[in-house]
Structure formats: C-alpha cells, structure tokens
N, C-alpha and C positions, 0 to 999 in steps of 0.2 A: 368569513369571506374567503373565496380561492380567487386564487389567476392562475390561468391556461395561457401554456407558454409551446410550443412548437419543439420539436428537437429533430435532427436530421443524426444517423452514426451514418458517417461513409466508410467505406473499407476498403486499404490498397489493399494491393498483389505486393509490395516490395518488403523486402527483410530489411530491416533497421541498422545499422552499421554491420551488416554481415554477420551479426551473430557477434561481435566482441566479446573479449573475456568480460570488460567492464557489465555489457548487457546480461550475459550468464549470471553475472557476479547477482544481479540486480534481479533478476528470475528466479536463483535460488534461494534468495533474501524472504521472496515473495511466496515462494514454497511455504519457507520455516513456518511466515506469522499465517498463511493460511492451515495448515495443519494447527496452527497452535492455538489462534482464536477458533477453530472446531473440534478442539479434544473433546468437548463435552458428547460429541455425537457419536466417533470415532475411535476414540482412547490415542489420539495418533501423535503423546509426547517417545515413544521410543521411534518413531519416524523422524520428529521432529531432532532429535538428540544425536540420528547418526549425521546431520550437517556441520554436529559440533567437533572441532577441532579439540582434543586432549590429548594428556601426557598421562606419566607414570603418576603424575600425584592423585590422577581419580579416571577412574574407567567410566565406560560408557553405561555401565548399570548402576553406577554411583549418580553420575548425571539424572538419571532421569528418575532418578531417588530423591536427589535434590531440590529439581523443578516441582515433584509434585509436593513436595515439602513446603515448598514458595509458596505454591496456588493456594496451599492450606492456611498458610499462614497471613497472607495476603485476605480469605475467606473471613478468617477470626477478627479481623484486621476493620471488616467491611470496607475493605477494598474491592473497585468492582474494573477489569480491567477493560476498557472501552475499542482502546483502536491501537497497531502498531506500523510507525511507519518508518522509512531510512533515506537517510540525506549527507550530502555531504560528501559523499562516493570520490578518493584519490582516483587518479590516472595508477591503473597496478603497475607495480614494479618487479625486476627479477633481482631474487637476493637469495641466495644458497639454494639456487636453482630450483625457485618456485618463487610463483607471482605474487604477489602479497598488496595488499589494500586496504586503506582506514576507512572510515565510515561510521555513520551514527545512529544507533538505534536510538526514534523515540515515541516512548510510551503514553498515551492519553488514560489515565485514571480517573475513576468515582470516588470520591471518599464522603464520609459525614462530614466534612468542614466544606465540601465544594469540589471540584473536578482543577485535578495541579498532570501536571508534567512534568515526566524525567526521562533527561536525556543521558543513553550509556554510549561511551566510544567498542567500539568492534574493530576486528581487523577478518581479512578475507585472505585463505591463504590456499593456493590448488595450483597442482602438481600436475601437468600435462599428461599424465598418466590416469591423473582422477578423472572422473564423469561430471565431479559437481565442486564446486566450492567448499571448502572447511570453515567454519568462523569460530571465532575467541571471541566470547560473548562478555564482556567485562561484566556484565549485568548477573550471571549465575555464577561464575568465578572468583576465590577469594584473592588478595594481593598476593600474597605468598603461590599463588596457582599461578595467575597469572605474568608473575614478574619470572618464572621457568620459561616461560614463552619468550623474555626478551631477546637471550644470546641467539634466537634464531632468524631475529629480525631487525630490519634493516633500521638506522637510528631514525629514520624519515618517519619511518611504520610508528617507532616507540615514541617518539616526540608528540606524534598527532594522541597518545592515551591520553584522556584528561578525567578528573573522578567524575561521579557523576552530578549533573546538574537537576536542581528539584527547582521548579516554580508554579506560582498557577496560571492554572487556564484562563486566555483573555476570550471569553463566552461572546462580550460583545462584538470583539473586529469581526469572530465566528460570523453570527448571525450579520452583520453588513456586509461580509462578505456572498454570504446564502443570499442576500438580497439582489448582490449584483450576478447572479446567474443568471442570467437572462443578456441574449442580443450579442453574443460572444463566442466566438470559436474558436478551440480547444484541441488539444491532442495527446494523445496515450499510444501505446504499445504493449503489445499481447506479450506478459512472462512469458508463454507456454510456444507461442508460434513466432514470435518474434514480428508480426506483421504491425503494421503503424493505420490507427486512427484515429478519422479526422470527425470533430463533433464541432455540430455548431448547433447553438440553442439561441433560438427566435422569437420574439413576441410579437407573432403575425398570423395569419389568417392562411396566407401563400403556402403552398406546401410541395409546388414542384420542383425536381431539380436532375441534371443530367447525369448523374453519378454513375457510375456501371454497378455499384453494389453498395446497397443501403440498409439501414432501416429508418422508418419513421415513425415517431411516438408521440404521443399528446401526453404532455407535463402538467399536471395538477398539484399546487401547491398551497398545503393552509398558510393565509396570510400570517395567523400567531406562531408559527414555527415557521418560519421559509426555507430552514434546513432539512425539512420531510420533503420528499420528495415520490408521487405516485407517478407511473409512466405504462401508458398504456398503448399496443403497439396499432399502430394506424395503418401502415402499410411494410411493405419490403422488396428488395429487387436480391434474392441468392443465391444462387445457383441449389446450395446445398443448406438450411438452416431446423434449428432442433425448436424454435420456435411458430408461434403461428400468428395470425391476425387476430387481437382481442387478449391476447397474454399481458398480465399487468407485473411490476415489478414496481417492489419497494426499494427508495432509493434514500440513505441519508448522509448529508455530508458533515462529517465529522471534526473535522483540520484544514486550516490555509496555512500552509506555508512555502513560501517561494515561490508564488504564482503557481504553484499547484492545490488543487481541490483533491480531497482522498474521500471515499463514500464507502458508506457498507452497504451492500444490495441485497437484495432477499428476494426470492421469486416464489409466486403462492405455491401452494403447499408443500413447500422447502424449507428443512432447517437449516440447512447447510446454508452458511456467512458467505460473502461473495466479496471481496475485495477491491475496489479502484481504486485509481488514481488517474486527472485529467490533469496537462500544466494549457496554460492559460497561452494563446496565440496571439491575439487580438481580438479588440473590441469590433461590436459590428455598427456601425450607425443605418437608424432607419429611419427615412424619410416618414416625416408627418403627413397623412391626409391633408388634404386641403380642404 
C-alpha cells in the first residue's frame, strides 16, 4: 500500500539572523558530518580534520590517523554508522579573546544487538581572524587531550563537558513520528547560503499557491516503512534551478528530536549522501469533504 501526499518547498530571498556566529557555528558543524558520512566516495577525512581544534599533544596528521583507526575499528566492530546530527548549541561567548560554544554531537548507530545512540559534548571555538569555526570533538580526543583544552576556556564552556551518553534507539516514536509527516509546515535553513525554507507537506489533491519561488513534489510513501520517502518533482517556479520536472529524490528520515525531522536524500544516479534537517512550525488542519 502507498499514500501520495503533496509537498510544496517555498524559498525566501532573506538571510537568517544575518549570518551569526551561532548560524556559521551550525554550517560548519554541517560541513564536518557531510564530508564525513561521504568519506567513502571522496577520501575527505583530511578535510574533515582541519575543523578540528588541536594542541601540542597531537597534530593534525595524528587526527586523521586516529579517525580512520575508529572507522576500522568501529568496521570490525559491525558497527554501521547511520546519521550524525548537533543540538544543544550555547549562545557563544568571548573568553581569551575568541568565541567559544558547547554543543552536542549525536551519533545514530547499527550494531548486531539493534540501533543505540551516543551522545558526545563538543565545544566550538573561532577567532575573528578564522574563516570557520574549530571544534574539540570529545568523541576522538582522549581525557588527558582534552582536559589541555580546559585553562583556555571559559568555566561555562567546561561545565557543559559531560562523558558520553550511550542508549538505544526508540525505532518506534521514529516510525509515529514518520507517520505524522503529513498536513504540517516546516522550516530549514541552507548551511551554505544561509536563506530560510518554508515546507509544507499536504494530503490533498490542491496543488496551487502564490509563492514567488517554489518547488512542487508528489510524495510517495510505503505504508510498511513511512520513514522512506520517494518525491518526484511536479512542478517549479525559479528563476535559476539545477533541477527539472520528472527528477525523483530518495528521501529518509532518520531522527526526531525536538520538533525537528533530520533525512538522508539521495538523488538518482548519486552517491553522494545529501543531509537535512526540517524543525516542525505547525500542524495544518484540513477540512473534510462533505
């Protein structure tokens, strides 16, 4: 059984809080786990590793000596790693004259026993000088590495560290939550351009609407997984777009947490992983036929 559900993307013209450190913070975050859940295609963990914030106790070709160490061992492990997402984001602060931020990296995992979650604390640390954020990944640094980092930050910064937290995955609220995708409008913001979009996804027939810049997709969903997601483009209004009418895109959503939806997208004949995240606006109510 499928159900076809409607989906409208609108697209402002406006920049999002102007570009804030916070938003940077939150783009470059977005960089890291897209480089890093596409190593396989790219090789792109020495990309991934210059974001990383270090010291004297390991250089940056120790780093990414270490990460592929993990992957390997993580491999042996059958471990399979699924989705990476970050929450939790302080307001940054100025502390030895560079802005600094806590935040939580969390990991969705495969294993043989079932699919668990581990949450790592991070701090975000950039120098009006730098182009991009630094992070301290508590997740690839040892204690003794890590705790070098504290004399340079603020006690607010070191307090939010906390170890890491392992639990499993609740598979079900997942899936009721993939169920209530539907009749709801939504909104995200582009890492790269910083523009803000407005999604609303419909379970209707109707398919007009005034928007100055769209797309429009027809949502096909197996009722036994409702977390798959096909989306095939219907129409569009763009001035300028890299797609066309009839492009399909695999979409599936991975995580709910905090009123946000995070998806992996896939577009045909692309390897290359494609990252979202939508937070949740409001519910749509739709008048019943009579």
């Amino acid at each position: 059984m499928k159900t076809k559900l409607i989906l409208f993307l609108c697209l402002t013209s406006s920049f999002l809080f102007s570009q804030s450190r916070e938003e940077i913070l939150k783009s470059d975050v977005y960089k890291m786990k897209f480089l890093y859940l596409n190593d396989n295609i790219n090789n792109n963990i020495p990309k991934f590793a210059k974001f990383l914030y270090y010291n004297m106790k390991i250089d940056e070709e120790g780093l990414v000596k270490r990460i592929k160490s993990n992957q390997e061992k993580a491999k042996s492990n059958a471990e399979n790693l699924i989705y990476i997402y970050y929450k939790d984001f302080s307001h940054p602060i100025k502390f030895n004259d560079k802005y600094q931020s806590a935040f939580t990296k969390v990991m969705l995992i495969d294993t043989p026993k079932g699919k668990i979650v581990r949450e790592y604390s991070m701090v975000g640390i950039f120098d009006e000088y730098d182009k991009y954020w630094r992070i301290i990944d508590t997740s690839i640094l040892s204690d003794e590495e890590l705790k070098v980092h504290f004399p340079t930050l603020s006690d607010r910064i070191v307090k939010a560290i906390k170890p890491m937290l392992q639990y499993d995955f609740d598979n079900e609220n997942l899936v009721n939550k993939c169920k209530d995708y539907r009749n709801i409008e939504l909104t995200s913001t582009s890492p790269f351009n910083f523009k803000k979009q407005n999604i609303v996804v419909l379970e209707t027939e109707k398919t007009d609407t005034t928007a100055d810049s769209y797309y429009l997709m027809d949502i096909i969903r197996d009722a036994s997984n409702p977390c798959k997601i096909k989306s095939i483009l219907k129409d569009l209004k763009r001035d300028k777009s890299r797609f066309k009418i009839g492009d399909e895109v695999e979409m599936e959503i991975t995580a709910f947490d905090s009123n946000t939806y995070y998806f992996i997208t896939k577009f045909k004949d692309d390897k290359t992983i494609y990252l979202d995240d939508s937070t949740i606006v409001k519910k749509i109510k739709i008048k019943k036929k009579k």
